[in-house]
Z-matrix of the N, CA and C atoms (Angstrom, degrees):
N
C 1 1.446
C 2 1.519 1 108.06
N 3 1.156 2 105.05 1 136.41
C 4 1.963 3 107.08 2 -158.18
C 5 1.818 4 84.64 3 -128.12
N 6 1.701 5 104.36 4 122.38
C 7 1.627 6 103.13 5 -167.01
C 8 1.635 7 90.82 6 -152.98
N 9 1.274 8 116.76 7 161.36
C 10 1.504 9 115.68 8 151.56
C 11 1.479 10 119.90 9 -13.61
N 12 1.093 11 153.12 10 135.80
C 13 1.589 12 150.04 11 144.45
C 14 1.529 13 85.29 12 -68.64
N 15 1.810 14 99.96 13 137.95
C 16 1.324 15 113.95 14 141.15
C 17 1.400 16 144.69 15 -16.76
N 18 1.017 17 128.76 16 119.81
C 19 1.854 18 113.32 17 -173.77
C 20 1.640 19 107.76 18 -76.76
N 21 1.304 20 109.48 19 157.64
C 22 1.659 21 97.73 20 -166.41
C 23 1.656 22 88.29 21 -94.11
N 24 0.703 23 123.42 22 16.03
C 25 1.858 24 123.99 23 173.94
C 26 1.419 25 131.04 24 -159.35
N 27 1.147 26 125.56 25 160.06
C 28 1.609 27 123.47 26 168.48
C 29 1.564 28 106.27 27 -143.63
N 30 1.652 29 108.64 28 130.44
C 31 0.787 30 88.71 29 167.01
C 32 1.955 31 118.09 30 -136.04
N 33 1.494 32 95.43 31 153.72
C 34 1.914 33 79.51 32 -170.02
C 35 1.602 34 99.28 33 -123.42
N 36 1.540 35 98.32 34 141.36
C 37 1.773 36 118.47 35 165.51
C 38 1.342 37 117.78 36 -75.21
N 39 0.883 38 125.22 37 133.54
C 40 1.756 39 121.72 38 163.57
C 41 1.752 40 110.94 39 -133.34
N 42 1.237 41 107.34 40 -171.55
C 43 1.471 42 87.65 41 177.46
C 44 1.742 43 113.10 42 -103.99
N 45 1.070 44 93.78 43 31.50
C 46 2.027 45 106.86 44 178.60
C 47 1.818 46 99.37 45 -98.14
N 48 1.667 47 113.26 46 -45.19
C 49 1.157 48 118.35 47 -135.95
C 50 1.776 49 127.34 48 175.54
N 51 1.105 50 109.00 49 126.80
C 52 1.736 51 94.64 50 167.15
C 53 1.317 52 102.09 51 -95.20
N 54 1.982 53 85.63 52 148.42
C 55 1.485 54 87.91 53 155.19
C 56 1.884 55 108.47 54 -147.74
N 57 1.462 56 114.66 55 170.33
C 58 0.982 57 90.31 56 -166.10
C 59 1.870 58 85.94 57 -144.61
N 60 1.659 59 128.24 58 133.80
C 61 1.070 60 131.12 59 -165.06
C 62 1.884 61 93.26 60 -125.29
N 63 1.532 62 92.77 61 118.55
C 64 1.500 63 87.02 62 166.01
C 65 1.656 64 124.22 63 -98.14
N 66 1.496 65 110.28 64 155.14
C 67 1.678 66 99.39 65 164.36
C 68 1.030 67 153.87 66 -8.90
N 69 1.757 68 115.54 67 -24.35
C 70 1.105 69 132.99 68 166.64
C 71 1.423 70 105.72 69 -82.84
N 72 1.351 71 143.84 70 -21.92
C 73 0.757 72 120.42 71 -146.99
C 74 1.497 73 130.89 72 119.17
N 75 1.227 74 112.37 73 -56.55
C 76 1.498 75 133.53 74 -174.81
C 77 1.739 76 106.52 75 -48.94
N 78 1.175 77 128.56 76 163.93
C 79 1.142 78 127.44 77 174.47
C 80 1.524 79 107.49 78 -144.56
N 81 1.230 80 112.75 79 132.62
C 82 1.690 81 125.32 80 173.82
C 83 1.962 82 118.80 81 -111.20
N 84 1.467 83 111.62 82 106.35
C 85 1.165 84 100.50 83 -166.35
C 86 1.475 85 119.53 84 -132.12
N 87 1.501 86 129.31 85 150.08
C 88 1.946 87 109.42 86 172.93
C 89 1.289 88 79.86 87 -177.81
N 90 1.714 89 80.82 88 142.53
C 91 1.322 90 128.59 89 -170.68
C 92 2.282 91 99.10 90 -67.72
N 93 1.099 92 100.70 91 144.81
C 94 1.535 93 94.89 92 -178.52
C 95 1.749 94 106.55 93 -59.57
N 96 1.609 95 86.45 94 -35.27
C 97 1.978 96 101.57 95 -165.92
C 98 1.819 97 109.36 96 -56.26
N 99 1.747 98 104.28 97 -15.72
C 100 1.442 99 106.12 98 -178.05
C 101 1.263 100 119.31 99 -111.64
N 102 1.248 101 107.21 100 4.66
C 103 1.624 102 115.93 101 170.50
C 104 1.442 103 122.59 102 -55.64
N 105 1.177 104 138.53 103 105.92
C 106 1.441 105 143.47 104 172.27
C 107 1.715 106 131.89 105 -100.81
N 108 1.329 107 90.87 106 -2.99
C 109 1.713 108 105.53 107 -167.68
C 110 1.534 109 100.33 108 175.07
N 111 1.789 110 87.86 109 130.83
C 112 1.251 111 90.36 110 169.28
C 113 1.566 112 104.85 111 -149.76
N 114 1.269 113 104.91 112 124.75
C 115 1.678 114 122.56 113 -176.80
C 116 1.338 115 120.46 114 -90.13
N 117 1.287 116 103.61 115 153.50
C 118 2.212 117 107.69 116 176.16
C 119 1.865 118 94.09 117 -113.90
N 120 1.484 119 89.36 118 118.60
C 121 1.829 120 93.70 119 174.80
C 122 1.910 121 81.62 120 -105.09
N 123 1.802 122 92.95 121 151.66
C 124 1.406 123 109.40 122 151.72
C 125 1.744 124 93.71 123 -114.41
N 126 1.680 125 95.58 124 173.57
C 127 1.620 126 105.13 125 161.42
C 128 1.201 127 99.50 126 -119.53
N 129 1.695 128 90.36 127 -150.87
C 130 1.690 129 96.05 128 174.61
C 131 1.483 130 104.75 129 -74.57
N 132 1.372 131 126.81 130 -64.37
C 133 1.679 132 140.80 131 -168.88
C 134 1.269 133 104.09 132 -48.03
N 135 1.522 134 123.82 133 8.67
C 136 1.741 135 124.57 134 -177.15
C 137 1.261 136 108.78 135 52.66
N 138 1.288 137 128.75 136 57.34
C 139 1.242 138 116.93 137 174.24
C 140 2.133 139 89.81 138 -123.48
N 141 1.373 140 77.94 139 178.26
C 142 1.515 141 78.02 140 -142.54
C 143 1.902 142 89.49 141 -131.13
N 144 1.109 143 115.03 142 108.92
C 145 1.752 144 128.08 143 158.16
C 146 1.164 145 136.05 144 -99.08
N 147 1.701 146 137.45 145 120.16
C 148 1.082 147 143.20 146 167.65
C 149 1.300 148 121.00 147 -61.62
N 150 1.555 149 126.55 148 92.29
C 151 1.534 150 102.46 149 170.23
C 152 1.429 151 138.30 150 -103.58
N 153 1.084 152 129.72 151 144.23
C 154 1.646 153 126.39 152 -159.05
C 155 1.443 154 107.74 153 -110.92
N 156 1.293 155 124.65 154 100.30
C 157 1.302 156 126.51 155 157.79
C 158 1.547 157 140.47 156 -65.59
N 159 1.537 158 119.01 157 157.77
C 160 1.581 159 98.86 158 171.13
C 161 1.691 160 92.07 159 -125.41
N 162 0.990 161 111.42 160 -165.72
C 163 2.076 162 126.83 161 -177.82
C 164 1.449 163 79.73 162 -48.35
N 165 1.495 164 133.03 163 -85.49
C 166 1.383 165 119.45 164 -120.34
C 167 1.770 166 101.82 165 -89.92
N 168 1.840 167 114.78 166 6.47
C 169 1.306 168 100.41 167 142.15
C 170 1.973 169 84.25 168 101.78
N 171 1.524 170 115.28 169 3.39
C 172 1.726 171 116.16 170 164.56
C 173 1.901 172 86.28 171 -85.23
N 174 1.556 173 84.56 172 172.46
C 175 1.900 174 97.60 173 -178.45
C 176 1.178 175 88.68 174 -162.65
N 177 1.416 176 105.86 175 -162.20
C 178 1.471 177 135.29 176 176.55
C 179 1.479 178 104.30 177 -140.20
N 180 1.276 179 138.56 178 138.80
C 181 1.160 180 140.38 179 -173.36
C 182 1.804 181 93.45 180 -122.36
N 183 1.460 182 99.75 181 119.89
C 184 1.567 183 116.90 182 178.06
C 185 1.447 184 90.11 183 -112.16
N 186 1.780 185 99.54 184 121.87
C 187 1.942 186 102.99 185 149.83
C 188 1.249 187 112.51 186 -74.14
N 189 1.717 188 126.06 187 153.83
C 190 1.677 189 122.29 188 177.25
C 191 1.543 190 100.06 189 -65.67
N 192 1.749 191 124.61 190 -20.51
C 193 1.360 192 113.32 191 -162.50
C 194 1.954 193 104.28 192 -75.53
N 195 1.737 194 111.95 193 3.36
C 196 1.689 195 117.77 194 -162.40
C 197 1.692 196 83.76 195 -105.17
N 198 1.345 197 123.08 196 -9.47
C 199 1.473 198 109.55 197 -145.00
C 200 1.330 199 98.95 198 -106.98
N 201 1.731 200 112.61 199 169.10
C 202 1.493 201 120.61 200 -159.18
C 203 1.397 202 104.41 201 -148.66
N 204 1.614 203 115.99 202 166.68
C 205 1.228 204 107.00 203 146.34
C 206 1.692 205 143.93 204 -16.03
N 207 1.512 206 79.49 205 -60.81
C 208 1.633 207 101.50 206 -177.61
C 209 1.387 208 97.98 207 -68.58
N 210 1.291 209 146.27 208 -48.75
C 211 1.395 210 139.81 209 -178.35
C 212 1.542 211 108.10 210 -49.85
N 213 1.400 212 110.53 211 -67.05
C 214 1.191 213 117.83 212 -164.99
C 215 2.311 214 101.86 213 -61.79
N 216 1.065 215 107.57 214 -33.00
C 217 1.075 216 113.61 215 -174.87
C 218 1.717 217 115.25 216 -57.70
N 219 1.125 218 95.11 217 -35.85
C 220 1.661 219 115.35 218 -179.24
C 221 1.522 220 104.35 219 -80.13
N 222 1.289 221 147.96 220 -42.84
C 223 0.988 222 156.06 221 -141.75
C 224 1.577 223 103.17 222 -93.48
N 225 1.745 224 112.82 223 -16.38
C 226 1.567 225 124.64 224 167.55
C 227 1.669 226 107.44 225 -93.61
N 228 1.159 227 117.20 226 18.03
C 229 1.713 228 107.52 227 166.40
C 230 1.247 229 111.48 228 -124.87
N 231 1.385 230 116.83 229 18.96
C 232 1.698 231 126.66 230 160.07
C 233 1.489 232 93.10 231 -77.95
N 234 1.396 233 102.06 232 140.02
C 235 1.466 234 116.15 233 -175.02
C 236 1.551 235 110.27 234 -60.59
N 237 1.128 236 126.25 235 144.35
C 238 1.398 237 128.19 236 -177.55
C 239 1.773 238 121.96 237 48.07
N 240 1.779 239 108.54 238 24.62
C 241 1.246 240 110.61 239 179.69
C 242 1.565 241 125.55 240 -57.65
N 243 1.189 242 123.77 241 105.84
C 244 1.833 243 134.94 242 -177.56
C 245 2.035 244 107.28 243 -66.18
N 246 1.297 245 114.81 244 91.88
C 247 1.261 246 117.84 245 172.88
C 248 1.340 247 98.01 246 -60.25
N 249 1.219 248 138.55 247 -69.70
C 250 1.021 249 136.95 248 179.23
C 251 1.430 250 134.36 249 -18.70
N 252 1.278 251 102.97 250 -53.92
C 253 1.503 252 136.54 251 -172.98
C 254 1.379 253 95.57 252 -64.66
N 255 1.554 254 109.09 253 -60.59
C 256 1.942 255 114.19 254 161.44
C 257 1.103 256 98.68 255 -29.55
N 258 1.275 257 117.58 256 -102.87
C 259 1.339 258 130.14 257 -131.70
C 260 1.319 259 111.36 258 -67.71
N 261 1.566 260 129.95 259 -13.59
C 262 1.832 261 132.80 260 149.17
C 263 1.620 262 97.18 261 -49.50
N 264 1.285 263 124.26 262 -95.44
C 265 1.069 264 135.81 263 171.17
C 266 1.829 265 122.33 264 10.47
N 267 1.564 266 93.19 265 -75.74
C 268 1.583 267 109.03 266 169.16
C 269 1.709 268 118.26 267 -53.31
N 270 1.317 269 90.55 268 -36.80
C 271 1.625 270 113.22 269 178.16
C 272 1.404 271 117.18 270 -49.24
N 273 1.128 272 123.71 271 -67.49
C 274 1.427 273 137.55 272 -163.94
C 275 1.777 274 102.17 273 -138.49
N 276 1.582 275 99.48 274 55.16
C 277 1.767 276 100.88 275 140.87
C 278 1.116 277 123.60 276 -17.95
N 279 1.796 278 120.42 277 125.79
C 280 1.313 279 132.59 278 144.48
C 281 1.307 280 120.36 279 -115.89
N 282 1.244 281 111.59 280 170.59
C 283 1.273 282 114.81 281 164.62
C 284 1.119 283 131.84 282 -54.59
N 285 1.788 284 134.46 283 149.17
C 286 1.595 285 100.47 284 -163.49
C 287 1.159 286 132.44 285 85.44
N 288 1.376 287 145.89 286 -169.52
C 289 1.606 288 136.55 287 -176.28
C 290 1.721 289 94.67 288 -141.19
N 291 1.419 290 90.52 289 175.38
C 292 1.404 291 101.86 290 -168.24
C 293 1.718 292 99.17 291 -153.25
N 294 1.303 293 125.34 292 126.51
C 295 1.536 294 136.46 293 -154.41
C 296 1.482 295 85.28 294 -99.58
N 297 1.346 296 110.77 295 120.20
C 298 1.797 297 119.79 296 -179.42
C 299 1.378 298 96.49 297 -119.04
N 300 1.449 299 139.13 298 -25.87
C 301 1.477 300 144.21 299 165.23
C 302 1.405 301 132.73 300 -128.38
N 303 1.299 302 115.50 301 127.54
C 304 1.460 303 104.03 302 178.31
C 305 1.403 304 104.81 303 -136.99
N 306 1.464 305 120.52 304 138.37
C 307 1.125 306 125.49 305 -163.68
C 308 1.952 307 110.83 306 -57.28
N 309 1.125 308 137.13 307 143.47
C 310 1.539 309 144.05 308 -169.53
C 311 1.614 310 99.11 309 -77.52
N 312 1.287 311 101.38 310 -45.92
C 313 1.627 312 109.34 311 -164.25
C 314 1.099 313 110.06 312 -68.07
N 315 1.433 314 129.58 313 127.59
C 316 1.273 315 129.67 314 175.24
C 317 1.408 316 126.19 315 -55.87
N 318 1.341 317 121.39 316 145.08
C 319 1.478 318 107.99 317 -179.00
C 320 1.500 319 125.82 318 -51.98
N 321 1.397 320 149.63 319 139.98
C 322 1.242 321 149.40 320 146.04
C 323 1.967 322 110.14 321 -8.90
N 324 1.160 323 128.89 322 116.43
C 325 1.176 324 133.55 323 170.66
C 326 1.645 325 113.46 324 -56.93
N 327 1.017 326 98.81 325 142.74
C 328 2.329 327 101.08 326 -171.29
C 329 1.462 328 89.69 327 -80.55
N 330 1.371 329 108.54 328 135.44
C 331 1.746 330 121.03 329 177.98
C 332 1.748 331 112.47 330 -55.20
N 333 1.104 332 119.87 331 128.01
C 334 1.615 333 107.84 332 -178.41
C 335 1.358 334 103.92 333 -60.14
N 336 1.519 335 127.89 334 131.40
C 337 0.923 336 135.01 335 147.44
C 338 1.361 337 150.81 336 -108.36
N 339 1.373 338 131.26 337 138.65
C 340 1.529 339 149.86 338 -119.31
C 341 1.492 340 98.66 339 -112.09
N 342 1.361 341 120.91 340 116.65
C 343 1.966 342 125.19 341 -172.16
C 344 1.454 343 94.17 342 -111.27
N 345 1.596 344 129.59 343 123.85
C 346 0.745 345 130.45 344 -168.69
C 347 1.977 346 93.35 345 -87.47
């Protein structure tokens, strides 16, 4: 029986969070509320991935071939989100990544801590 092959991933938006679980098993996930950066990688094969970071630098890596309306739709209620900046970016892939958002809010201050 000769059919589609399986996709090696899925991934779904909601308004909590992406996440994205591949074939193996594995699961990639973050909350929108922890998003701090989000980059456009090309490769070589020009394919083109969204990745979403939080502070300690885990993400979720979205391909554009997983992405939707609803993705892209969400990705304009990050504070000060640059469509523009997207859509250059998406435009003319390089090698490497390219920082199209970074969160405004300053990071959380490190708790003073006490050396006995």
């Amino acid at each position: 029986m000769h059919g589609n092959p399986a996709p090696d991933s899925y991934v779904y938006v909601t308004e909590e969070g992406v996440t994205r679980h591949y074939a193996d098993g594995s699961v990639d996930a973050l909350a929108w509320e922890d998003v701090v950066e989000v980059r456009i990688e090309g490769d070589e094969h020009a394919e083109i991935h969204y990745i979403l970071l939080d502070r300690q630098g885990q993400g979720c890596v979205v391909p554009r071939s997983a992405t939707d309306a609803s993705f892209l739709t969400r990705l304009r209620y990050l504070p000060d989100f640059d469509l523009d900046r997207l859509a250059t970016a998406v435009a003319s892939p390089s090698d490497g990544y390219v920082v199209v958002w970074r969160s405004p809010d300053p990071p959380a201050p490190l708790p003073d801590l006490e050396y006995d």
